[in-house]
C-alpha positions as CSV (number, residue, x, y, z in Angstrom):
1,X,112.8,99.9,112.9
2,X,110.7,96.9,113.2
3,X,107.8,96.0,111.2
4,X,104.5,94.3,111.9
5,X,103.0,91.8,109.6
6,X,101.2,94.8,107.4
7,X,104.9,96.5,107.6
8,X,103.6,98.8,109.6
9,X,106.4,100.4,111.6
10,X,106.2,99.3,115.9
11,X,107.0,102.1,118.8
12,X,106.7,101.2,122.0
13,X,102.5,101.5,123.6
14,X,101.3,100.6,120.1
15,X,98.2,97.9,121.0
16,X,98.8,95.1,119.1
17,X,97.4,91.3,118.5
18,X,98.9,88.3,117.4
19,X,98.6,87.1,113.6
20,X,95.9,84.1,113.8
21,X,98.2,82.0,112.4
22,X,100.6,82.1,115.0
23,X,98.1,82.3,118.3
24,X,97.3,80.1,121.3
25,X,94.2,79.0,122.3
26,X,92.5,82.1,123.9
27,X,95.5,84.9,122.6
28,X,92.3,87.1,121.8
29,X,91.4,87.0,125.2
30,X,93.7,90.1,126.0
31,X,94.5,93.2,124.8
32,X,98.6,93.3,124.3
33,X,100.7,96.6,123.8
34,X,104.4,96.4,122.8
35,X,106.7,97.6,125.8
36,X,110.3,97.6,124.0
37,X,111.6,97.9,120.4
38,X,115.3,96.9,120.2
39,X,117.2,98.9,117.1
40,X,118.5,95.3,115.6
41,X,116.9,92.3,115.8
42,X,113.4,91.4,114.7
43,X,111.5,91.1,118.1
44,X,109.8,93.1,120.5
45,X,108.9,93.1,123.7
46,X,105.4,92.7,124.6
47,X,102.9,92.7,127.8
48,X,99.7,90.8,127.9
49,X,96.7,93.1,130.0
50,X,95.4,90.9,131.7
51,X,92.8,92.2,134.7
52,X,93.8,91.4,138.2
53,X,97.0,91.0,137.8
54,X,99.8,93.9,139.2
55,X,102.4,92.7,136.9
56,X,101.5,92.6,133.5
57,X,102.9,89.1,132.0
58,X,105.8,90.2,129.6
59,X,107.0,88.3,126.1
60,X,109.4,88.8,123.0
61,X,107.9,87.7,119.7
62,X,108.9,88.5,116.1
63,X,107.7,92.0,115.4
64,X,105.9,89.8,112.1
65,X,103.7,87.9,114.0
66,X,101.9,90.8,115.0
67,X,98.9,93.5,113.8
68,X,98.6,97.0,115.4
């Protein structure tokens, strides 16, 4: 089960945002919702909602550096 920074638990369609510490210029620009949660490891798979665009952009980061 992977954690966020709280240690709350991550499922897959949970919105989630990046911890400030750990964001890019702009990161709060777009709503992000986690697309995969892998059993091992400590990432998951996310997708950035970003309007106009068919194909959501898609990223794994450490479940840790993110807040549901």
């Amino acid at each position: 089960m992977m954690k966020d920074a709280k240690g709350q638990a991550l499922k897959a369609g949970d919105r989630v945002r990046i911890v400030p510490e750990w964001q890019d210029p702009d990161d709060d620009a777009f709503e992000r919702i986690v697309y995969e949660v892998p059993k091992e490891g400590g990432s998951v798979m996310i997708w950035a909602l970003i309007p106009g665009f068919e194909y959501p952009p898609a990223e794994w980061i450490q479940a840790n550096w993110l807040i549901r």
